[in-house]
ZANU-440701 format. One line per 4 residues: number of its first residue (from 1); for each residue z, x, y of C-alpha. Coordinates in nm, 4 decimals. Last residue first. Layout:
residues N
NUM = Z,X,Y ~ ...
//
This chain:
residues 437
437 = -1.7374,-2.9045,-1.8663 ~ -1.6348,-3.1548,-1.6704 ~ -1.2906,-3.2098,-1.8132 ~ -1.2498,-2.8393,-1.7082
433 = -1.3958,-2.8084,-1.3801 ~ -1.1098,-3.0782,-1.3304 ~ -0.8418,-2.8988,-1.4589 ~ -0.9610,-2.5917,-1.2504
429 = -0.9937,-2.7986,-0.9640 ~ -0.6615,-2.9771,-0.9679 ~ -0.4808,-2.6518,-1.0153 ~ -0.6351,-2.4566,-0.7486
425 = -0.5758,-2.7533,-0.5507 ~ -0.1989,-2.7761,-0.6106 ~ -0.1961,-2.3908,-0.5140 ~ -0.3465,-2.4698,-0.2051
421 = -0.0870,-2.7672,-0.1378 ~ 0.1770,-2.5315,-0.2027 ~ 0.0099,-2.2678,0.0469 ~ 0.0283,-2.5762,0.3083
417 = 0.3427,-2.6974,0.2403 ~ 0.4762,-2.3663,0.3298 ~ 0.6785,-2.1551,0.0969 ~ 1.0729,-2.2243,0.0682
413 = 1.3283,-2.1365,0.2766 ~ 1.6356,-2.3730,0.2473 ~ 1.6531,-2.6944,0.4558 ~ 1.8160,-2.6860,0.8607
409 = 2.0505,-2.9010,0.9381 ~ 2.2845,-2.6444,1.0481 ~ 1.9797,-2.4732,1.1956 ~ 1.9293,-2.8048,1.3903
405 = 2.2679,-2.8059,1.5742 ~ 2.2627,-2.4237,1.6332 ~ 1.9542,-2.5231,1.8238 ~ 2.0985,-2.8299,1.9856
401 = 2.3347,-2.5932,2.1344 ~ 2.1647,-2.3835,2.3292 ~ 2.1473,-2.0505,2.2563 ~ 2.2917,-1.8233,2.5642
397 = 1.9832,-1.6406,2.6492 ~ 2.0517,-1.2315,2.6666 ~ 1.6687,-1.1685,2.5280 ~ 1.3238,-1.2709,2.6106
393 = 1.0033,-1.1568,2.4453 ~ 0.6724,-1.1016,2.6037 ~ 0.3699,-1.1767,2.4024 ~ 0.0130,-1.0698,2.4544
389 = 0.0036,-0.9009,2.1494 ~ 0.2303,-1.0234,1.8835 ~ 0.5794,-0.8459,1.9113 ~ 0.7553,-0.5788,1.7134
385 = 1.0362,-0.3777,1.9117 ~ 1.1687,-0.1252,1.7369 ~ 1.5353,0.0501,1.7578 ~ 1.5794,0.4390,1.6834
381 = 1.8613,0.6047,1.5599 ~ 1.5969,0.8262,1.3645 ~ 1.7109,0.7939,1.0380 ~ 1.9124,0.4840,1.0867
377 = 1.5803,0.2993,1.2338 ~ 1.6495,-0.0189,1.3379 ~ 1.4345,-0.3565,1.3571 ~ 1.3387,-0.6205,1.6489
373 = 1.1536,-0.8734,1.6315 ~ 0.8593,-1.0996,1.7514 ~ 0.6274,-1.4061,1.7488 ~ 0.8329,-1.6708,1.6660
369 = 1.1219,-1.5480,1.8576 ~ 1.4137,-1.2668,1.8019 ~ 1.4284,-1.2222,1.4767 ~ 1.6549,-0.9261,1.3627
365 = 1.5627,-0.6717,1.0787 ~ 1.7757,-0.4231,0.9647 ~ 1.7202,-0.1305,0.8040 ~ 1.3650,0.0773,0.8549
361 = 1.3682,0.4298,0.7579 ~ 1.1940,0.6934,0.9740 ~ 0.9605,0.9936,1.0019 ~ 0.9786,1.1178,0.6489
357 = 0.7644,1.3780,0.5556 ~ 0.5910,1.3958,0.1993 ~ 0.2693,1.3551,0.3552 ~ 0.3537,1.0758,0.5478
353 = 0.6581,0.8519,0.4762 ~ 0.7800,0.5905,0.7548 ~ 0.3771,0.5035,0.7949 ~ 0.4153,0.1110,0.6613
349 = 0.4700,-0.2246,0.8875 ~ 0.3666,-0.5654,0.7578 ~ 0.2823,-0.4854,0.3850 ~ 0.2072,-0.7638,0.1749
345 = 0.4477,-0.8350,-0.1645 ~ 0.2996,-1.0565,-0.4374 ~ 0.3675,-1.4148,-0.4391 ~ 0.6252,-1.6226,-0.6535
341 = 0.8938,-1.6428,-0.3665 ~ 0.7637,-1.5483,-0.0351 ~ 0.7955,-1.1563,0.0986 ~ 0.6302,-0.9729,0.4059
337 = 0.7370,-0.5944,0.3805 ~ 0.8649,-0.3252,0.6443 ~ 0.7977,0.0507,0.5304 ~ 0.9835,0.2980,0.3582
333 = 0.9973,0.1700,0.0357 ~ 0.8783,0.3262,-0.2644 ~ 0.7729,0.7293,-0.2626 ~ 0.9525,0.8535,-0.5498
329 = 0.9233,1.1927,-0.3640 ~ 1.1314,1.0597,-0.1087 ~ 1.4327,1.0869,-0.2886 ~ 1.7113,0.9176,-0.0425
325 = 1.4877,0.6167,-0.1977 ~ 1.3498,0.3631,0.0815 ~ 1.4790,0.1614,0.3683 ~ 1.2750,-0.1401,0.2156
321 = 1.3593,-0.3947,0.5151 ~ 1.2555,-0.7089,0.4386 ~ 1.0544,-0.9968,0.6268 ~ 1.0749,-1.3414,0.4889
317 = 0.8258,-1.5350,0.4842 ~ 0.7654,-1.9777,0.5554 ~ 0.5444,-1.8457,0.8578 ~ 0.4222,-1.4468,0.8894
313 = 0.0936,-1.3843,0.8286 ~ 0.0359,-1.7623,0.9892 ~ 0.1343,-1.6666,1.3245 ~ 0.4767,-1.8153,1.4228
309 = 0.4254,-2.1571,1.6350 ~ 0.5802,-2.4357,1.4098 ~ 0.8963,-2.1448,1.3103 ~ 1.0265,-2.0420,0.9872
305 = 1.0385,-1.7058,0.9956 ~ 1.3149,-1.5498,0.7594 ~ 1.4703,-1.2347,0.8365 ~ 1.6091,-0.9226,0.6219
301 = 1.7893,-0.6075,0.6439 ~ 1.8679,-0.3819,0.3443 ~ 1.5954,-0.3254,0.0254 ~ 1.6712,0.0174,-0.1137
297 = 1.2743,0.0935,-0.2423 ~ 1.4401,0.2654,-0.5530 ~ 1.2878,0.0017,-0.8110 ~ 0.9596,-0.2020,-0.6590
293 = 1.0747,-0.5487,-0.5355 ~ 1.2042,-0.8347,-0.5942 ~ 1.2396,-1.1780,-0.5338 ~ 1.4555,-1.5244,-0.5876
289 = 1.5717,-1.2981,-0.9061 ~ 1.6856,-1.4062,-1.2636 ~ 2.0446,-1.5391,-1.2838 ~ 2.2323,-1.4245,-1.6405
285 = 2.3400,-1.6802,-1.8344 ~ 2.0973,-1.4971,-2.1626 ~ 2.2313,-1.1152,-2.0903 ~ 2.3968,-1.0756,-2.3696
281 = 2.7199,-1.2842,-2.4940 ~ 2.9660,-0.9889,-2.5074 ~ 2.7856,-0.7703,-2.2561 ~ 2.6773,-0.4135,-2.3257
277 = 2.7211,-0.0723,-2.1590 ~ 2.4849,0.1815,-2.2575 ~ 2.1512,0.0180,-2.3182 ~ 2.1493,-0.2010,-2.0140
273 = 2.0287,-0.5911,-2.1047 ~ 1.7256,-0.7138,-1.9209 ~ 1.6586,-0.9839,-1.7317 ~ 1.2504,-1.0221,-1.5663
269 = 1.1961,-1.0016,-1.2179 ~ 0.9328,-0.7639,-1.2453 ~ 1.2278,-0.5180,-1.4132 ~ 1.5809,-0.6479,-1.3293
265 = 1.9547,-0.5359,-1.5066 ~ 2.1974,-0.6552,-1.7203 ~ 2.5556,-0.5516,-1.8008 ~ 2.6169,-0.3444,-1.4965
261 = 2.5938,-0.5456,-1.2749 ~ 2.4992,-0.9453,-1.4140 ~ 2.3781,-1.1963,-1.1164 ~ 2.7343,-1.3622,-1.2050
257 = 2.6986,-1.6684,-1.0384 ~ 3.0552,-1.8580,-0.9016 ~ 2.8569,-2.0341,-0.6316 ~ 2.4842,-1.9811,-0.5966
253 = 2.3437,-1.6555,-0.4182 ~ 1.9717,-1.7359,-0.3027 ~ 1.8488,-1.3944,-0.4228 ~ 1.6797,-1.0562,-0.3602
249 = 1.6534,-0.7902,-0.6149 ~ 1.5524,-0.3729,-0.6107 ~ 1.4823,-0.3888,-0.9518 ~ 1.5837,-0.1599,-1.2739
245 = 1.3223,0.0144,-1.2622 ~ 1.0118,0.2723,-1.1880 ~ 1.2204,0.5708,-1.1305 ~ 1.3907,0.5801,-1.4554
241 = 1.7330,0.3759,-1.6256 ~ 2.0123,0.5826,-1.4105 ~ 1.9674,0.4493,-1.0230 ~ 2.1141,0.0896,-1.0613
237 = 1.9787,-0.1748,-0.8505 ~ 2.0140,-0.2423,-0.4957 ~ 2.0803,-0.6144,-0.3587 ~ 1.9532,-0.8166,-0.0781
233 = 2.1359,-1.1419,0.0265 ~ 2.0566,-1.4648,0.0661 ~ 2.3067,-1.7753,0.1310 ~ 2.1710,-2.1273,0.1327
229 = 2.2314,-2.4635,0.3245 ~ 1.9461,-2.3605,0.6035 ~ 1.9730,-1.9920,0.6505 ~ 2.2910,-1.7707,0.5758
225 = 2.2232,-1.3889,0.5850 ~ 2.3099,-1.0731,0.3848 ~ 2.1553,-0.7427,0.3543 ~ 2.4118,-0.5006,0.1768
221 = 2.4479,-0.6988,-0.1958 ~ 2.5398,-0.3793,-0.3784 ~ 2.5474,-0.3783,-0.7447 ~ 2.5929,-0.7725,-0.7264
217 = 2.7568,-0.8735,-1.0638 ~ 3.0081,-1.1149,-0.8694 ~ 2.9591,-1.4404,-0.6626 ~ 3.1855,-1.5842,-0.4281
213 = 3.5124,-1.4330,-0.5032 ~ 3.7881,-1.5171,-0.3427 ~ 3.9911,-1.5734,0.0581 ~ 4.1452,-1.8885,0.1185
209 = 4.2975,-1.7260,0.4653 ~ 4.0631,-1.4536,0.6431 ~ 4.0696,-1.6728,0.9657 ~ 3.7503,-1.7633,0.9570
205 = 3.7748,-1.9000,0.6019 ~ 3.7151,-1.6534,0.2992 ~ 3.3594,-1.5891,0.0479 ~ 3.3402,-1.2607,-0.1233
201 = 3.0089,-1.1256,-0.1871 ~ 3.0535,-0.9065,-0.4838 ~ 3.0352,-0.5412,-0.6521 ~ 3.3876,-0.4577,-0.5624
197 = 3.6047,-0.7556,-0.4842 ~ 3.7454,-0.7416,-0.8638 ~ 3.9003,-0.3788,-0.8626 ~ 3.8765,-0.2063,-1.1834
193 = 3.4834,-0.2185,-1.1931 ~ 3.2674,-0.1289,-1.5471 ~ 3.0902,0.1382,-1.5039 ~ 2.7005,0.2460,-1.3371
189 = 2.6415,0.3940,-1.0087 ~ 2.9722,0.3693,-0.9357 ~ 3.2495,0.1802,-0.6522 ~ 3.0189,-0.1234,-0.6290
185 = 2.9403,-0.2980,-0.3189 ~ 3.1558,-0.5298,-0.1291 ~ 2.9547,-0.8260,0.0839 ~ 3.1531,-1.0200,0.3282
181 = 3.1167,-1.4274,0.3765 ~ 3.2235,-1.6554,0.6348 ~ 3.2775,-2.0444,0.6036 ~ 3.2090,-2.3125,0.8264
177 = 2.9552,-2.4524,0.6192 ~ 2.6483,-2.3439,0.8549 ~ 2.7567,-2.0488,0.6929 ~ 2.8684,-1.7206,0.8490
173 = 2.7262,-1.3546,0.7442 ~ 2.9419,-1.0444,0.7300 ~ 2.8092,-0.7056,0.5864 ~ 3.0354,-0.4121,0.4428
169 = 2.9342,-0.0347,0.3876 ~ 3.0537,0.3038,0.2094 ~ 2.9112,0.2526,-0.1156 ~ 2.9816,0.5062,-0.3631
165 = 3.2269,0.7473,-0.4653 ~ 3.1986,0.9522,-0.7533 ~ 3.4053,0.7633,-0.9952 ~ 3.7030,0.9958,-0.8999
161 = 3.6317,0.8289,-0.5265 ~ 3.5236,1.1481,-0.2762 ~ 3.2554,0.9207,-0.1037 ~ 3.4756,0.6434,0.0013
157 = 3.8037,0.6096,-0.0720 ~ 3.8394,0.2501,0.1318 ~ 3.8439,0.0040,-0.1371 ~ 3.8982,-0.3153,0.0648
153 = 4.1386,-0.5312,0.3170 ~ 4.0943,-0.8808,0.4748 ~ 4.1905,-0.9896,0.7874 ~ 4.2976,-0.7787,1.0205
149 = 4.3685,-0.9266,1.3491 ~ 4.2556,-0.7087,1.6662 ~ 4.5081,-0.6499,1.9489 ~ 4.3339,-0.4926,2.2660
145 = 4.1187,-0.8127,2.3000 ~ 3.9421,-0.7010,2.6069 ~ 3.6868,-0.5100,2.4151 ~ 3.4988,-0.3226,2.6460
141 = 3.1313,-0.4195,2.8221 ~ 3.2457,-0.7848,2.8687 ~ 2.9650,-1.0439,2.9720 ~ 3.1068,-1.3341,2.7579
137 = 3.4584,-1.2446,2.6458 ~ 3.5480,-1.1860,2.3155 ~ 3.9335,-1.2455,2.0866 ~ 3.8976,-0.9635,1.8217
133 = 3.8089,-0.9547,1.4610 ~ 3.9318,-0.7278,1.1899 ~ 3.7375,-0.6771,0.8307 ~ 3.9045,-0.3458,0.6548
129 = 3.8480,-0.0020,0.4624 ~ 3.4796,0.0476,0.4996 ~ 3.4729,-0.1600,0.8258 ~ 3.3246,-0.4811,0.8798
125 = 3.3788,-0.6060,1.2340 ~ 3.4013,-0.9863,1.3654 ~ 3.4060,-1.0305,1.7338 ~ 3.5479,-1.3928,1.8490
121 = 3.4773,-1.6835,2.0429 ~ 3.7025,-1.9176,2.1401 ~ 3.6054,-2.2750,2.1689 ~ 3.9237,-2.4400,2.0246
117 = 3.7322,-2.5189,1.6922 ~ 3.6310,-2.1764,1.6572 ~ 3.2929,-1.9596,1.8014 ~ 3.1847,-1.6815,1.5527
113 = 3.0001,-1.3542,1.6283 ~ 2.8903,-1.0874,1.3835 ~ 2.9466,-0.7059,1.3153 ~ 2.8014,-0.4899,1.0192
109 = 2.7694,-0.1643,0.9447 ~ 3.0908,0.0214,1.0941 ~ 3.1656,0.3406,0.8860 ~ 3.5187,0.3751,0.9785
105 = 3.4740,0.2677,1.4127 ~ 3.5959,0.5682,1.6504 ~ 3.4283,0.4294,1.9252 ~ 3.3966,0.0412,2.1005
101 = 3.1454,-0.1094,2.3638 ~ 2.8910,0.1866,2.3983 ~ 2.6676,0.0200,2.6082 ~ 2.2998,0.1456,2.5161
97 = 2.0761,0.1681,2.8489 ~ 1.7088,0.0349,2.9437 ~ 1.5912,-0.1240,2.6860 ~ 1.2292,-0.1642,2.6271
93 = 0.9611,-0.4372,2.5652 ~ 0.7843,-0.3518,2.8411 ~ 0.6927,-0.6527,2.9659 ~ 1.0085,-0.8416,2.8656
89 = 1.2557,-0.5428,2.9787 ~ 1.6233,-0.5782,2.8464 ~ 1.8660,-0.3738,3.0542 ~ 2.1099,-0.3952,2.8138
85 = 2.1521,-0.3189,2.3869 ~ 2.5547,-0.3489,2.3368 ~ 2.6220,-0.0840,2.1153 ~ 2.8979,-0.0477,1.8144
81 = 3.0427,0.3300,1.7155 ~ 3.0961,0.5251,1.4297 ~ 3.2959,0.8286,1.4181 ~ 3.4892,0.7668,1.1523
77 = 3.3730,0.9457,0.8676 ~ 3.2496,0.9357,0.5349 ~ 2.8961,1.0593,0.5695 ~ 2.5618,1.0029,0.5996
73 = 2.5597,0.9684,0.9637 ~ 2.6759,0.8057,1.3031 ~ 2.7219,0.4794,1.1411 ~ 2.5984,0.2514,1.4353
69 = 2.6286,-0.1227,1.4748 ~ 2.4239,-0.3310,1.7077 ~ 2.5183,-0.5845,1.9406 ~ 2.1923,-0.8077,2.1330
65 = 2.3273,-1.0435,2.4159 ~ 2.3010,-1.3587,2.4156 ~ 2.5878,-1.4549,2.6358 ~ 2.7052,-1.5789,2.2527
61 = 2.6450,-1.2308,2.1403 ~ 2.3775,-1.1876,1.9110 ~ 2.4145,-0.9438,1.6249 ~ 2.2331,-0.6290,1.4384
57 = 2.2609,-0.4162,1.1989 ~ 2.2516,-0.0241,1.1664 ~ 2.1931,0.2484,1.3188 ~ 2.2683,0.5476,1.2453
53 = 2.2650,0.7984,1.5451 ~ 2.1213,0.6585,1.8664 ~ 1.8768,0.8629,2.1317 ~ 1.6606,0.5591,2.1595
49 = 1.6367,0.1813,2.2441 ~ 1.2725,-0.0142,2.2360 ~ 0.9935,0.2065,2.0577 ~ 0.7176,-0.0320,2.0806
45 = 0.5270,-0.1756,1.7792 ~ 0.1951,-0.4087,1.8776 ~ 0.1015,-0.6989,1.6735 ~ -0.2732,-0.8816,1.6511
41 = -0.3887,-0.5895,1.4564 ~ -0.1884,-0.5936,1.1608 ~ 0.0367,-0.2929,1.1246 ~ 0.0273,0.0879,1.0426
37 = 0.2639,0.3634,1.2270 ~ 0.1284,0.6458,1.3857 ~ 0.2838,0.9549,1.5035 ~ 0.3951,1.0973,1.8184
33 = 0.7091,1.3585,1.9637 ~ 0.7198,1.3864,2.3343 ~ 1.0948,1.3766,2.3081 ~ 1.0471,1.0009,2.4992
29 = 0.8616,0.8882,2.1788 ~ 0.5275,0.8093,2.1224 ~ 0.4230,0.5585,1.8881 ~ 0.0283,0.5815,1.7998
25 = -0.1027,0.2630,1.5887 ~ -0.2907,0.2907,1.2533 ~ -0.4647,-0.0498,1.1272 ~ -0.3061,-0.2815,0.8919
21 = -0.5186,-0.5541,0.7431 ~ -0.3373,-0.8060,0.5555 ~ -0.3016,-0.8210,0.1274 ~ -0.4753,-1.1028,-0.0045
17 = -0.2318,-1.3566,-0.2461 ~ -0.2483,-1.6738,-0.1190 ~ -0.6090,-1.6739,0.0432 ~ -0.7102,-1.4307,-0.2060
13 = -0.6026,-1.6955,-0.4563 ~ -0.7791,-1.9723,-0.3045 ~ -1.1416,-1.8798,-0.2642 ~ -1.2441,-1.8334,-0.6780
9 = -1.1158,-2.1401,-0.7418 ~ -1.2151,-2.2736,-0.4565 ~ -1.5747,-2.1805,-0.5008 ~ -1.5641,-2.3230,-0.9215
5 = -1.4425,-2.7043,-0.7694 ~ -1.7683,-2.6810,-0.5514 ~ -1.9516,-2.5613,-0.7701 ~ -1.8717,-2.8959,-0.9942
1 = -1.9090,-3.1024,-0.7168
//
């Protein structure tokens, strides 16, 4: 008995902890250009939509169809545009045209979908300057809403801001509460804000009415999504205290939490006070992180798989987006990780940084079954299928409604019972070996 208890001792953490087995596949692109990206073996990575600029994140239209948004570049402009993904091919796992359903967008990152009371659904777009929505059709290619309602304003001076100009983008995400929520980031690297919706998630109805601030302190919160009865967002520490931290952060954002820009900072998850600008009252109420991960890895999209059937690499995780430092000689990020509260990051796609070159920069990740998704590349303008072998995706499904009716329902993320029971039994046996002893 006793080596028994001693074998799972020794068993069960590389069970929770072990990193997976990538292997090198090629990716060939329709410019002839190839390289190879690393995943497990069971998964296959397809190229599925190309020839885009920056793109960014994703929606589904209630006909089901896949929206994306698209920055056109680095800079301050307003050129950007939003696609409607078409021509979806299961077996191949490509798409066979872009839409372009609206131009001229101010640095369009996010757009979502919302059905009200009445049954009309709308078209939600975050802008640098504004959040508008529009009146949407199923099936339409161009908006035929010609009058879009602004509903919110924010800091639009962009990159030229006497602070220095930072943080271009705004996300949307809807709660199973009925309420929708826009992320702000900060106007510095470092200072103390004069304008109170910067460096938040602000929370308003629908409509824009009842709008405030959700939670503050967020240097820039740009991957956000509601699951179960919680919101989570990713969020991009400070760039002045070393390469190796603060944090790039991940939390379940609580109501009226200050998660402590530019007071107090992350390093391994641990709450530290900046030396420069200080706090009255330190940095004691301030929220430590659901996650993290390694400083400078820019951590944007995010999806949580929660399904019966996903493989076990992948159920009760999230998947993240580490876009990676604009300096790629720091090296972190670049790559698509698997992340579960308490447990050591695993790698799930990596090869975006070779040799000093980079060959892509993952942002957003969007679920699309079980056993698949789909992620952008904004340095490329490149969307990626990811499926398990075998598998064959389908897209432009109206949702039915008894699924919307169980993610309402739906209970926060959390890791599976079965990796809590392991850890139980880790416990049990090494308190056990003990009294034996």
């Amino acid at each position: 008995m006793f080596k028994l208890l001693v074998l799972l001792a020794i068993i069960l953490p590389v069970e929770v902890f072990a990193q997976p087995k990538l292997v090198p596949q090629k990716v060939t692109l329709k410019n002839g250009k190839s390289f190879n990206l690393s995943l497990p073996a069971d998964f296959e990575i397809v190229p599925a939509a190309e020839g885009l600029k920056r793109i960014r994140f994703f929606a589904k239209a209630p006909d089901g169809r896949i929206f994306v948004t698209d920055m056109y570049n680095l800079a301050d402009n307003k050129r950007g545009t939003i696609y409607i993904l078409d021509g979806w091919d299961a077996k191949s796992g490509k798409f066979s045209k872009t839409v372009s359903y609206l131009t001229g967008l101010h640095n369009p990152n996010s757009v979502q979908f919302y059905r009200d009371a009445d049954g009309q659904d709308w078209l939600y777009i975050a802008e640098t300057g504004k959040l508008t929505r529009r009146k949407f059709k199923s099936g339409e290619e161009k908006p035929s809403d010609a009058n879009p309602q602004t509903l919110a304003t924010f800091p639009d001076y962009g990159l030229s801001y006497k602070y220095g100009g930072w943080h271009l983008t705004r996300t949307i995400a809807f709660g199973t509460n009925g309420k929708m929520y826009v992320s702000v980031g900060s106007s510095c690297n470092s200072c103390v804000e004069k304008e109170e919706v910067r460096a938040s998630v602000l929370e308003m109805n629908p409509d824009g009415s009842g709008q405030r601030v959700f939670a503050k302190g967020l240097r820039n919160a740009v991957g956000l999504r509601w699951f179960g009865k919680f919101l989570f967002a990713t969020n991009q520490g400070s760039d002045h205290l070393g390469l190796q931290k603060p944090d790039e952060t991940f939390y379940a954002v609580k109501d009226g939490a200050d998660y402590g820009w530019p007071y107090c900072h992350s390093s391994n998850g641990k709450i530290f006070a900046d030396p420069k600008i200080k706090q009255p009252g330190g940095c004691a109420n301030v929220t430590a992180p659901y996650s993290f991960f390694p400083a400078r890895s820019s951590a944007l999209g995010f999806d949580y798989f929660d399904d019966a059937d996903s493989p076990d690499l992948i159920r009760g995780a999230f998947l993240v987006s580490l876009h990676g430092s604009t300096n790629k000689d720091i090296g972190h990020g670049y790559k698509i990780v698997i992340m579960r509260k308490g447990e050591p990051l695993q790698d799930f796609v990596s090869g975006f940084l070779q040799n000093g070159k980079v060959l892509g920069r993952p942002c957003d990740v969007f679920k699309l079954d079980a056993n698949s998704f789909l992620f952008t590349d904004d340095y490329s303008g490149i969307v990626y299928l990811v499926r398990r072998s075998g598998t064959t995706p389908i897209i432009a499904e109206t949702v039915p409604k008894s699924d919307v009716t169980a993610a309402s329902n739906s209970q926060p993320p959390a890791p599976e019972k079965s990796r809590l029971c392991f850890s139980l039994a880790l416990v049990c046996a090494a308190f056990i070996a003990l009294v034996i002893k």
